[in-house]
C-alpha positions as CSV (number, residue, x, y, z in Angstrom):
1,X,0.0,0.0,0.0
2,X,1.6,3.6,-1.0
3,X,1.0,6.7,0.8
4,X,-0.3,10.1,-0.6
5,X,0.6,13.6,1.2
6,X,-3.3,14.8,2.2
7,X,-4.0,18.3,2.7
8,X,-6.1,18.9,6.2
9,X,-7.7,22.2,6.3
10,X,-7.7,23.2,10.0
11,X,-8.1,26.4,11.7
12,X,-5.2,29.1,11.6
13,X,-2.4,26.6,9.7
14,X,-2.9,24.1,7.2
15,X,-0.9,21.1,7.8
16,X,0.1,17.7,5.3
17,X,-1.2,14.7,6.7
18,X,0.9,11.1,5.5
19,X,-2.1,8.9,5.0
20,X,-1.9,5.7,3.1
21,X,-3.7,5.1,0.0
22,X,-6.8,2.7,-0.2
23,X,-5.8,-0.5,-1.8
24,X,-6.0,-0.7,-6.2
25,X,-5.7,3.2,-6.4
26,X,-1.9,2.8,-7.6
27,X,-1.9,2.6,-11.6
28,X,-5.6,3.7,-12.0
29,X,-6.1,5.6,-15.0
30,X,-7.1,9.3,-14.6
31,X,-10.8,10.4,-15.6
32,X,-10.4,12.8,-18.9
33,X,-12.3,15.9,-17.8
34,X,-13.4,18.9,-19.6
35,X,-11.7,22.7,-19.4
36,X,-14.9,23.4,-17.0
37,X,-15.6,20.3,-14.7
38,X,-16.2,22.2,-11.6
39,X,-15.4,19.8,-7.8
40,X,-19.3,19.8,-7.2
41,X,-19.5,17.5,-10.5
42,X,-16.9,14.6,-9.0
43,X,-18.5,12.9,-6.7
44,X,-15.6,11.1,-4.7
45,X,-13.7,11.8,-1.4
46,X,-10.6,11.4,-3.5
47,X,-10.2,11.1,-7.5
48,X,-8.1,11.2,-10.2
49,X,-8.3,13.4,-13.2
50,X,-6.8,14.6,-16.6
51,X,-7.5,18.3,-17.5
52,X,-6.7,19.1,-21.4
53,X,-4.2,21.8,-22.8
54,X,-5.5,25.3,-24.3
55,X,-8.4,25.9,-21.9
56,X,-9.0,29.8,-22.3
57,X,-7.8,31.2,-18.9
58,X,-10.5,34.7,-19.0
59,X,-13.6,32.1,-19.1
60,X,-12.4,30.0,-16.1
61,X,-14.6,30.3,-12.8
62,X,-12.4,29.9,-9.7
63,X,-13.5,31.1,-6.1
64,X,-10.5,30.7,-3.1
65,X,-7.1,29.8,-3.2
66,X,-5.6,26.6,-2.1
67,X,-8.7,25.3,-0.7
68,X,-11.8,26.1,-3.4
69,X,-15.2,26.4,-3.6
70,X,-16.6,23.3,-5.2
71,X,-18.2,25.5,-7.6
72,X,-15.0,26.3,-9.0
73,X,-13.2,24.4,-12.4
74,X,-11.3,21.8,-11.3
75,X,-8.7,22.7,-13.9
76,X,-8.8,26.3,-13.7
77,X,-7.9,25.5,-9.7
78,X,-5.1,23.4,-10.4
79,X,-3.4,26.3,-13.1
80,X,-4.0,29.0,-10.0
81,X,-2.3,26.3,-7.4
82,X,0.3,25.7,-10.0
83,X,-0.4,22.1,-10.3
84,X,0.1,22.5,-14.0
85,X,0.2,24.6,-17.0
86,X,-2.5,25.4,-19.3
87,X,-0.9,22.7,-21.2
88,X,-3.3,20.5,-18.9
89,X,-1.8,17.5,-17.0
90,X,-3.5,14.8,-14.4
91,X,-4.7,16.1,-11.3
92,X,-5.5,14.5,-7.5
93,X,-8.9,16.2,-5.9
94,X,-9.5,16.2,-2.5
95,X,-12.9,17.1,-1.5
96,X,-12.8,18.7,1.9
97,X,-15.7,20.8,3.8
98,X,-17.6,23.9,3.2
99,X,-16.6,26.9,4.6
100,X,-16.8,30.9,4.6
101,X,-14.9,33.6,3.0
102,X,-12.8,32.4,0.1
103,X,-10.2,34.7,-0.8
104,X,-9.2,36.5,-4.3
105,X,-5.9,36.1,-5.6
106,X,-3.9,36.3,-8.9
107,X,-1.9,33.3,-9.7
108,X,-0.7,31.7,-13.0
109,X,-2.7,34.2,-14.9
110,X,-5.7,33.2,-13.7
111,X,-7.9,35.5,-11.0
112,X,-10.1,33.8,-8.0
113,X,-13.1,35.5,-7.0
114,X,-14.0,36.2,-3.6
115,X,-17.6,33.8,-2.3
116,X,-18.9,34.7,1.4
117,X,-19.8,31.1,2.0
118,X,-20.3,28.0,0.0
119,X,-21.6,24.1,1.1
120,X,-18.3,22.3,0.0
121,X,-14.6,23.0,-1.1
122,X,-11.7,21.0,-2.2
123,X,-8.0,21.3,-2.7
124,X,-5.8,19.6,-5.7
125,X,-2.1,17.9,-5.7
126,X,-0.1,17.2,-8.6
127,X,-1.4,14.0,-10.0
128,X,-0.2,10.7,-11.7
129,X,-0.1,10.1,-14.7
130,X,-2.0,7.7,-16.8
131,X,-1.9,6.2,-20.4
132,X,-5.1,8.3,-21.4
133,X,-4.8,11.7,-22.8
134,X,-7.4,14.6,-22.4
135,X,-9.0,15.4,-25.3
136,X,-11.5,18.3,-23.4
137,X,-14.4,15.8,-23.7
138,X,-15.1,14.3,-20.5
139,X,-14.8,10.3,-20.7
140,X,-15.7,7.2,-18.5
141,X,-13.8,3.5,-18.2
142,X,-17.2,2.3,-17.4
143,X,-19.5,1.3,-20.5
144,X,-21.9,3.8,-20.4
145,X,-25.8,3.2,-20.4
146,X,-27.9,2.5,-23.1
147,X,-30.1,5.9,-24.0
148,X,-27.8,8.2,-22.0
149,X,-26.2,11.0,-23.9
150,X,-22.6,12.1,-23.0
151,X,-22.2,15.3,-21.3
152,X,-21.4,18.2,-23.6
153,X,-18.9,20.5,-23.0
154,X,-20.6,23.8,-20.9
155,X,-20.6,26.4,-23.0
156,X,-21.5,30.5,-21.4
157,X,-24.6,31.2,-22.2
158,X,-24.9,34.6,-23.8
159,X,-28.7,35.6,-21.7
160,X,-31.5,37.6,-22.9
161,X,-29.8,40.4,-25.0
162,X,-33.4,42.4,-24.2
163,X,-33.0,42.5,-20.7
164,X,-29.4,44.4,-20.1
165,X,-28.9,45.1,-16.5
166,X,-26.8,44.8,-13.8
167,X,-29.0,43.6,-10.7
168,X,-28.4,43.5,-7.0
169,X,-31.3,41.4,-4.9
170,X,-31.2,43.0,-1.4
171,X,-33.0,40.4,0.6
172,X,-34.4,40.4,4.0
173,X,-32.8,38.5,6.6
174,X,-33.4,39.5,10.1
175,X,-35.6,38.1,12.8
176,X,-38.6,39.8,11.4
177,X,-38.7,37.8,8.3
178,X,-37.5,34.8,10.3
179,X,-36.4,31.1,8.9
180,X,-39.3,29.4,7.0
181,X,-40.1,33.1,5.0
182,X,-36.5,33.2,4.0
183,X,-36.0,30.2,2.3
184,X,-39.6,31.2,0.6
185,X,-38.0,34.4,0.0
186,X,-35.1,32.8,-1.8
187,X,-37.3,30.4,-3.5
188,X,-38.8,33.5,-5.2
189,X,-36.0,35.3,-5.8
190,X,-34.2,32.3,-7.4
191,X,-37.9,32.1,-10.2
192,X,-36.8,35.5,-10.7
193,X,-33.1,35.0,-11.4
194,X,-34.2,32.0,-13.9
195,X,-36.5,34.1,-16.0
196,X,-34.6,36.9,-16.6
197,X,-32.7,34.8,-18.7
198,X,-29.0,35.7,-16.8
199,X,-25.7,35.6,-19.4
200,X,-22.4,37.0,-20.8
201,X,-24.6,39.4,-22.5
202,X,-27.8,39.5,-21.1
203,X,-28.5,40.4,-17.5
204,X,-26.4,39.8,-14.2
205,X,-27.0,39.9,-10.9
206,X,-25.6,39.4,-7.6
207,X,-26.8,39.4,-3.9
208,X,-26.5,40.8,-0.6
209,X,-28.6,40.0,2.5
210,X,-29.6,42.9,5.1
211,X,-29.9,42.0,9.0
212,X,-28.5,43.7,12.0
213,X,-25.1,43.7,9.6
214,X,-25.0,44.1,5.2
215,X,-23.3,41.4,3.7
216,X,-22.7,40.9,0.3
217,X,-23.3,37.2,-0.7
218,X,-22.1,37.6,-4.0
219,X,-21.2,40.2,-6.4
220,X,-22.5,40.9,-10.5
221,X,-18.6,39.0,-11.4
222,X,-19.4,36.2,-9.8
223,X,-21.7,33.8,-11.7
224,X,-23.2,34.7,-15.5
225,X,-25.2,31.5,-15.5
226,X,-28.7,30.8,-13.9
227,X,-27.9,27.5,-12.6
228,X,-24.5,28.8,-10.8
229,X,-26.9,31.6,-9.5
230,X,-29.2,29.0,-8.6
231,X,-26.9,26.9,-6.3
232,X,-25.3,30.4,-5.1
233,X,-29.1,31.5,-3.3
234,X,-29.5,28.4,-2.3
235,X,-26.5,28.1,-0.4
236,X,-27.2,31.6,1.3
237,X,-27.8,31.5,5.3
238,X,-30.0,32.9,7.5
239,X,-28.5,36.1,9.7
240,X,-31.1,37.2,11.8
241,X,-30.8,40.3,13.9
242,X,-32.8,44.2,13.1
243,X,-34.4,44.6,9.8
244,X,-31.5,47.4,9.0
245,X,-32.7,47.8,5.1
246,X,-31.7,51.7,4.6
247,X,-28.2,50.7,5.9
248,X,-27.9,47.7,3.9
249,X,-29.1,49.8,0.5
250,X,-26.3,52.8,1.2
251,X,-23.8,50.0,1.2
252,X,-24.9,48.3,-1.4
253,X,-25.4,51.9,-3.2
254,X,-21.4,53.0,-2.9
255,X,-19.9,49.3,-2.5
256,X,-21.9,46.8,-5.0
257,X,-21.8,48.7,-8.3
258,X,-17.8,49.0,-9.2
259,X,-15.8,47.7,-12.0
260,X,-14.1,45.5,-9.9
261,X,-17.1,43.8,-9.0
262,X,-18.3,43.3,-12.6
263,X,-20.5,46.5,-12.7
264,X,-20.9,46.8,-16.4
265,X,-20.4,50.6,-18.1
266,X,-23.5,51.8,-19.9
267,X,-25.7,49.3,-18.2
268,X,-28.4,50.4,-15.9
269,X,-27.9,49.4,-12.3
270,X,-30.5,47.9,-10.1
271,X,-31.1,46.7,-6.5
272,X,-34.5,45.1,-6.0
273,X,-35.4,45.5,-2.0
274,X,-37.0,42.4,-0.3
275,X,-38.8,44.0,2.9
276,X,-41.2,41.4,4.7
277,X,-42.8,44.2,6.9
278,X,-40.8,47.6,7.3
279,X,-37.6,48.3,7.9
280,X,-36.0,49.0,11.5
281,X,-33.8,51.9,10.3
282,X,-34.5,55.1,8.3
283,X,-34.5,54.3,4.4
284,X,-35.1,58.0,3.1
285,X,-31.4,58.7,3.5
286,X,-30.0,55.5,1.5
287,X,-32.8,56.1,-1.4
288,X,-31.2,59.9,-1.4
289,X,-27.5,58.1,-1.9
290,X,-28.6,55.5,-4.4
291,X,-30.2,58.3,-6.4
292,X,-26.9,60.4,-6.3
293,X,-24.8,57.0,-7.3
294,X,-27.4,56.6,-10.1
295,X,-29.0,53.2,-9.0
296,X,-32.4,52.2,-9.7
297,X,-34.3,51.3,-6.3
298,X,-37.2,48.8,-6.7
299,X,-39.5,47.8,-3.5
300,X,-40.9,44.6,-3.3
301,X,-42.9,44.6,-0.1
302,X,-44.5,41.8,1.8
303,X,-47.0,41.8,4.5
304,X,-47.2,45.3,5.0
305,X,-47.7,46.8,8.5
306,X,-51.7,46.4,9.7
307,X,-53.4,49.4,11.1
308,X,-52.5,48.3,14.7
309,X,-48.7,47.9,13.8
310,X,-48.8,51.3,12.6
311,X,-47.2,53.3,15.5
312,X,-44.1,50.6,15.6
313,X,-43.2,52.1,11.9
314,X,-40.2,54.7,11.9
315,X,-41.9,56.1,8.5
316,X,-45.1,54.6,7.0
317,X,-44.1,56.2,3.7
318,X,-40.8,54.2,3.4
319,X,-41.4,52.9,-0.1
320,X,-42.1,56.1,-1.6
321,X,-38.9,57.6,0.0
322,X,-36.6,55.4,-1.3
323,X,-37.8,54.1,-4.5
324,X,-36.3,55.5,-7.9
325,X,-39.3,57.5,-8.9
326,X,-42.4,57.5,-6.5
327,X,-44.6,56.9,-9.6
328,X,-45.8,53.2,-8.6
329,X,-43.5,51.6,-11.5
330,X,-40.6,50.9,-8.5
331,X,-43.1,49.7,-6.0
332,X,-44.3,46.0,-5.9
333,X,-46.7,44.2,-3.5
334,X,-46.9,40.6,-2.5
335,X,-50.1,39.6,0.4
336,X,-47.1,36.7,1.7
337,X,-44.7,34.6,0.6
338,X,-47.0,32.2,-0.5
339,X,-48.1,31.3,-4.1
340,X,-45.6,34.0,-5.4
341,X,-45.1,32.2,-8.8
342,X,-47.9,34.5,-10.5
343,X,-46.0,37.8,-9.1
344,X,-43.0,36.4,-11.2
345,X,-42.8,37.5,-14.5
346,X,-44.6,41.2,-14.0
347,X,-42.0,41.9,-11.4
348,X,-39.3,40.5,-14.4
349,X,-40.5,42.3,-17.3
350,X,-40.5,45.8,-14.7
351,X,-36.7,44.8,-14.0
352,X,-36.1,44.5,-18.1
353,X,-37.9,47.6,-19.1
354,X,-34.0,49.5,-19.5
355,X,-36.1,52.8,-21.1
356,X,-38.0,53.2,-17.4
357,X,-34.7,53.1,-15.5
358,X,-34.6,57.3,-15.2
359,X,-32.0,57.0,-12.2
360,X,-29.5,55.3,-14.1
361,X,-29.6,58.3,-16.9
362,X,-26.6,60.4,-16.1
363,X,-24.9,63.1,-18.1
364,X,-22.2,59.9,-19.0
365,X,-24.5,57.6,-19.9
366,X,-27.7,59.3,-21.5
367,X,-26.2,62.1,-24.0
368,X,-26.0,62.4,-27.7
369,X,-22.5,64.4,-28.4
370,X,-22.3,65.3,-32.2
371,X,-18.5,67.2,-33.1
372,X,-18.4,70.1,-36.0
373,X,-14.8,70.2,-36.8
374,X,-13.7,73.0,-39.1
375,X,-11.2,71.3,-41.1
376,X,-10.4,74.6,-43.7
377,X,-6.9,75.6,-45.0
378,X,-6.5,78.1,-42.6
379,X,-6.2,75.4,-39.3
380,X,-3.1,73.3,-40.9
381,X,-2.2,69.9,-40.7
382,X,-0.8,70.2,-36.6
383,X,-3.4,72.0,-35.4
384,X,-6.0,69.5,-36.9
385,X,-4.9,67.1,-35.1
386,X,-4.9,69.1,-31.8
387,X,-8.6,69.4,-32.9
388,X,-9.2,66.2,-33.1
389,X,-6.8,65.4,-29.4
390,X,-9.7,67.7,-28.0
391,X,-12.3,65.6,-29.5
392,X,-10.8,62.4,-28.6
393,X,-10.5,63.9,-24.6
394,X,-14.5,64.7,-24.6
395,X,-15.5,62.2,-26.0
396,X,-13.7,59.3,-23.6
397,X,-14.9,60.8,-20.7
398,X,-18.6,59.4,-21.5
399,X,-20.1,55.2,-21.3
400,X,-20.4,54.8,-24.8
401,X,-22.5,51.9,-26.1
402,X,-25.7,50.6,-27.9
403,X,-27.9,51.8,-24.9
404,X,-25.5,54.6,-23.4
405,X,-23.8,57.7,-24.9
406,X,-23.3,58.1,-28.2
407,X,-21.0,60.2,-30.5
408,X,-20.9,61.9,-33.7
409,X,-18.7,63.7,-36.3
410,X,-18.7,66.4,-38.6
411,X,-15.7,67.4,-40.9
412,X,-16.6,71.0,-42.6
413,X,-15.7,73.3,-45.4
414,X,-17.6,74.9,-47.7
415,X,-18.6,71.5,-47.8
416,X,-19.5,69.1,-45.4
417,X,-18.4,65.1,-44.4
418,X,-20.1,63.2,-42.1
419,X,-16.7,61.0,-40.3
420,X,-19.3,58.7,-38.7
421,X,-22.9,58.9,-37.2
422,X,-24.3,58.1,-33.9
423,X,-25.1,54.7,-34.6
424,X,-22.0,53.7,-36.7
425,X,-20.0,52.8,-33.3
426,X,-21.2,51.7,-30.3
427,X,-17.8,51.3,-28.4
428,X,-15.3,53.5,-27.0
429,X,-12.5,51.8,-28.6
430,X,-14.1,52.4,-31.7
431,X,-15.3,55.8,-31.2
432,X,-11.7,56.7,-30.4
433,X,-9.8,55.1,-33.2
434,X,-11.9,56.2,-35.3
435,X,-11.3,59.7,-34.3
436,X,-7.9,59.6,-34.5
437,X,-8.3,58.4,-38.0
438,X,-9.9,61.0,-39.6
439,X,-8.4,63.1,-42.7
440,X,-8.2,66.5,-42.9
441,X,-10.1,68.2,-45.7
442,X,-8.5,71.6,-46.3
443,X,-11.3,74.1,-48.4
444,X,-12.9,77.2,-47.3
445,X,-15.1,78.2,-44.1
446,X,-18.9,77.6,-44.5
447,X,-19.9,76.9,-40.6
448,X,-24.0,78.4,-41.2
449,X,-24.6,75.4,-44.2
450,X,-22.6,72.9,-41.6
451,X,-24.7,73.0,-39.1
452,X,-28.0,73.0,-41.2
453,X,-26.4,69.9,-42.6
454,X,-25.7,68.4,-39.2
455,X,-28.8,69.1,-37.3
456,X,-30.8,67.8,-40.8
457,X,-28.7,64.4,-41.4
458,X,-26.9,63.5,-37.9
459,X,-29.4,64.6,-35.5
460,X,-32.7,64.1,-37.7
461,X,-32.2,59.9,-37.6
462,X,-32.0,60.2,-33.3
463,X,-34.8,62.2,-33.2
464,X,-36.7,59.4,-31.0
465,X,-33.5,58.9,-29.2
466,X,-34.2,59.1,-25.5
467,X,-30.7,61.2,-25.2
468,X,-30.2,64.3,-24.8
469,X,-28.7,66.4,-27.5
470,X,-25.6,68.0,-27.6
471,X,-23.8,69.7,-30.6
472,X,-19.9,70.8,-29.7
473,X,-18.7,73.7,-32.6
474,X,-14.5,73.9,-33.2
475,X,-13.6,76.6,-35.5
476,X,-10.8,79.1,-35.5
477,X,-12.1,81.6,-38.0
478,X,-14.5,84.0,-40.3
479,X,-17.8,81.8,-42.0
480,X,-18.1,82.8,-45.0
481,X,-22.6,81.8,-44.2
482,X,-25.0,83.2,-42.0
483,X,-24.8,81.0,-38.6
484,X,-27.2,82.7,-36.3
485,X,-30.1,81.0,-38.7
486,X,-29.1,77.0,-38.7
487,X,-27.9,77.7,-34.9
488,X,-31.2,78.9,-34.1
489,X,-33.0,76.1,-36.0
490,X,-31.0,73.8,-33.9
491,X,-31.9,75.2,-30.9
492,X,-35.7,74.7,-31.9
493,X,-34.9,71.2,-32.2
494,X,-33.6,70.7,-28.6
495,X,-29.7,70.8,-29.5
496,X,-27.6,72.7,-27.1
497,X,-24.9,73.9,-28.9
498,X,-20.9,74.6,-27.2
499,X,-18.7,77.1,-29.9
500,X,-15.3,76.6,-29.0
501,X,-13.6,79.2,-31.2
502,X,-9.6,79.4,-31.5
503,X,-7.1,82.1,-32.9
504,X,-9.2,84.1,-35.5
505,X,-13.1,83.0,-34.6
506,X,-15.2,86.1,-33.8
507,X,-16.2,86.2,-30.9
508,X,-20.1,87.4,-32.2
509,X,-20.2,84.3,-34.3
510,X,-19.5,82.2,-31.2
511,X,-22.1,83.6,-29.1
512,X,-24.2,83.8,-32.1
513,X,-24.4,79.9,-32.3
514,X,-24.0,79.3,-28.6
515,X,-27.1,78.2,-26.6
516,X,-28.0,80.0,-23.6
517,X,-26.8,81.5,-21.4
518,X,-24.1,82.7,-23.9
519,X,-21.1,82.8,-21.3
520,X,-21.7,79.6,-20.1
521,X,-21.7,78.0,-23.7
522,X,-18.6,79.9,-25.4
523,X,-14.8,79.2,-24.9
524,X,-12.2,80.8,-26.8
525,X,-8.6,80.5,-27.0
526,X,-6.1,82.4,-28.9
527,X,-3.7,79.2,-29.6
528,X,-4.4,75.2,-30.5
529,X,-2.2,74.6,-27.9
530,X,-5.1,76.2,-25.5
531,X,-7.6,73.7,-26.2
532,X,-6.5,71.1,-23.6
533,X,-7.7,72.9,-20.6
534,X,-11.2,73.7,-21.8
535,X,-11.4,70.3,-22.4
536,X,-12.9,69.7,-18.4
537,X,-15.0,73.4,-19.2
538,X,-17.5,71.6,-21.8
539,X,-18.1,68.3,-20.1
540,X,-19.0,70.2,-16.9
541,X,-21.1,72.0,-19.1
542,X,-22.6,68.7,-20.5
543,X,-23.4,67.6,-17.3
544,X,-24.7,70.7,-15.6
545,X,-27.4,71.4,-18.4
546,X,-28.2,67.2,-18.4
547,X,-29.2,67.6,-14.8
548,X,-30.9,70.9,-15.7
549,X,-33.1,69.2,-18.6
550,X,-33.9,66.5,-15.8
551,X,-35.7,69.1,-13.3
């Protein structure tokens, strides 16, 4: 009989335990897993496997270090232990308990996630080698039955490309809701998770549970599947303690949504409230901070206080106060937390409805930004391209995408070339690349007809665009046109317009086009050079009129 070096976790150190091997393990050939086998799907105390070569190292889900949520891939553990290369190799599993708090760490290329608690972990060793090779399809020694189909290798889902939102479910877990309502209150809040239709692309969500204490179960990065989500709530415990909800959304306000956590950029954010009751604390406050950090609050509230329980309540108008909009759309009602299924799906297709989430409109995220860039003979070459370095510093600044920001661009003469259109790019990379690709023209100065052409076949296609509309003028001299016409007209058409004139622009012509009020809305600078620093002037000018057109 050999013997096998067993890792033991234990409190505080972690020691290697000599313990012999059961008898007929020596020689036996390694099970061929696939690039994703997670330590839930091996069903043995001890085992023996073979992970293939060229798994992609961005896609693997890994949760701890050393000891690992069984959730994790068994292969993508063994790369971050540095049990083998991505080359793949065999691999010893241990199973070994569940347990809380499983660090995030960078090793081997590969970065563990952080999971507050999970039902069971193991650990891996550098394995023995077998005469089978992996070929990323999982395999079996064992004949296998007759009408049973071979596992498929799991591929990420992409979701429901409808429903793009990122998702916090704030649940309700003090003594108020109690045991048997929580695990309803999960049960529901899983049906909801399922038919959203969570993936890569679709929506994600995470969850954090309030009590006396907030603690965030999981976060958005953490699963992008409904079945990982699945087993994630169901593995959730019961806290207890005060029903501290307003303190439990502030932190979920300023801590959940960050890139870090895999808060997406251009995606609306959203923390659906569980309160079975009313909350022990004052909400008002953390509806006021997840307003200001541009979250959408939804209240789903259960069992609401009876006339008699009335004078117990800290505010009786507690959904109201904290809700996005107090317009009934972020409010939701359930009698209990029995029969919820039929609650389901109107509470889902709320949650997908991206155009109704007003408090995730910011000036960065809900703006239409078209450029007029005078591109005549008297800018040069250099100083085009300090134009265009202007341009480029703007227009990073805002969340670009298919539901967020957009940008446009406008090369003028005495004619006029549209560089690209709002809905040409719907990246930043793009956006930017694209800008610094543009040509310069060279011609005469024709700024009136420019703008008639911009407003007429930039702005005329997004007139249904929910954005607001923004039109940012770079010239540096004389037009040749009338411009206080075609600015007006734009105006009309709900375009605010920034002239940003440099060396030779009139100053009269700037204000002319300019929306009001006029000093707010023209910059001037007698070099190219001078452009940089007004660079911060215009997007604080974006934003300040943004929040003014949301009054």
């Amino acid at each position: 009989m050999s013997a096998a070096w067993i890792p033991v976790l234990c409190l505080g150190v972690c020691l290697l335990l000599l313990l012999p091997e059961p008898a007929g393990s020596e020689g036996a050939v390694p099970i061929a897993i696939t690039c994703f086998t997670r330590g839930l799907d091996i069903r043995k105390e001890k085992a023996d496997v073979l992970c293939p070569g060229g798994c992609p190292l961005e896609e693997f889900s890994v949760f701890g270090n050393i000891v690992y949520a069984s959730v994790s891939s068994i292969c993508g553990a063994a790369i971050h232990r540095g049990v083998i290369s991505n080359s793949g190799g065999p691999v010893r599993i241990y199973s070994l308990p569940g347990r809380e708090n499983y660090s995030s760490v960078v090793a081997n290329g590969i970065q563990s996630q952080t999971l507050s608690r999970w039902s069971a972990s193991f650990t891996v060793t550098k394995g023995k080698s077998g005469t089978q090779e992996a070929t990323g399809q999982a395999v079996s020694t064992a004949r296998p039955a007759i009408g049973k189909r071979l596992k498929k290798t799991p591929e990420k889902k992409t979701g429901n490309k409808d429903c793009k939102a990122d998702i916090a479910f704030l649940i309700d877990g003090s003594f108020n809701i109690g045991q048997r309502r929580f695990n309803l209150q999960k049960n529901f809040v899983g049906k909801v998770a399922l038919m959203l239709g969570i993936g890569t692309e679709g929506p994600h969500v995470g969850l954090v549970q309030a009590s006396e204490h907030p603690k965030i179960e999981f976060y958005l990065k953490n699963f992008t599947s409904a079945k990982d989500v699945l087993f994630a709530i169901k593995e959730v415990g019961f806290r207890g303690g005060n029903t501290n909800t307003g303190k439990a959304l502030k932190h979920t306000a300023q801590k959940f949504f960050t890139a870090d956590t895999g808060a997406r950029k251009g995606i609306p954010k959203v923390v659906v409230v569980f309160i079975d009751g009313w909350p022990s604390d004052d909400i008002e406050e953390a509806g006021i901070v997840a307003r200001e950090f541009g979250v959408n609050v939804f209240i789903v509230s259960v069992a609401k206080p009876i006339p008699e329980e009335l004078g117990m309540v800290q505010d009786v108008a507690f959904v109201d106060k904290a809700v996005c909009r107090s317009n009934g759309f972020f409010s939701y009602y359930m009698p209990n937390w029995f029969g919820t299924t039929k609650y389901v799906k109107p509470l889902v297709q709320k949650l997908c409805t991206h155009e109704q989430m007003v408090c995730s409109k910011t000036c960065y995220n809900s703006v239409n930004i078209a450029f007029l860039i005078d591109g005549s003979s008297s800018v040069g070459e250099s100083n085009f391209r300090l134009i265009l370095e202007f341009v480029s510093n703007i227009a990073k600044i805002f969340e670009i995408s298919d539901i967020g920001a957009k940008i446009a661009a406008v090369q003028f003469t005495y004619d006029q070339r549209t560089e690209f259109s709002f809905t040409d790019y719907s990246t930043k990379e793009n956006v930017l690349a694209v800008i610094r690709s543009i040509r310069y023209m060279s011609g005469g100065t024709a700024t009136g007809d420019a703008i008639s052409f911009t407003v007429r076949n930039v702005f005329g296609p997004m007139r249904d665009s929910p954005n607001k509309n923004f039109l940012v003028i770079v010239t540096d001299g004389q037009s040749y046109d009338d411009v206080r016409g075609p600015a007006a007209a734009a105006h009309d058409a709900g375009i605010t317009i920034f002239s940003v004139g440099v060396a030779w622009a009139p100053l009269d012509d700037l204000k002319d086009m300019a929306s009001k009020p006029k000093e707010s809305h023209v910059f001037f600078t007698r070099e190219f050079t001078g452009l940089e620093p007004i660079v911060s002037d215009v997007i604080r000018g974006i934003c300040r009129d943004f929040l003014e057109s949301q009054q």
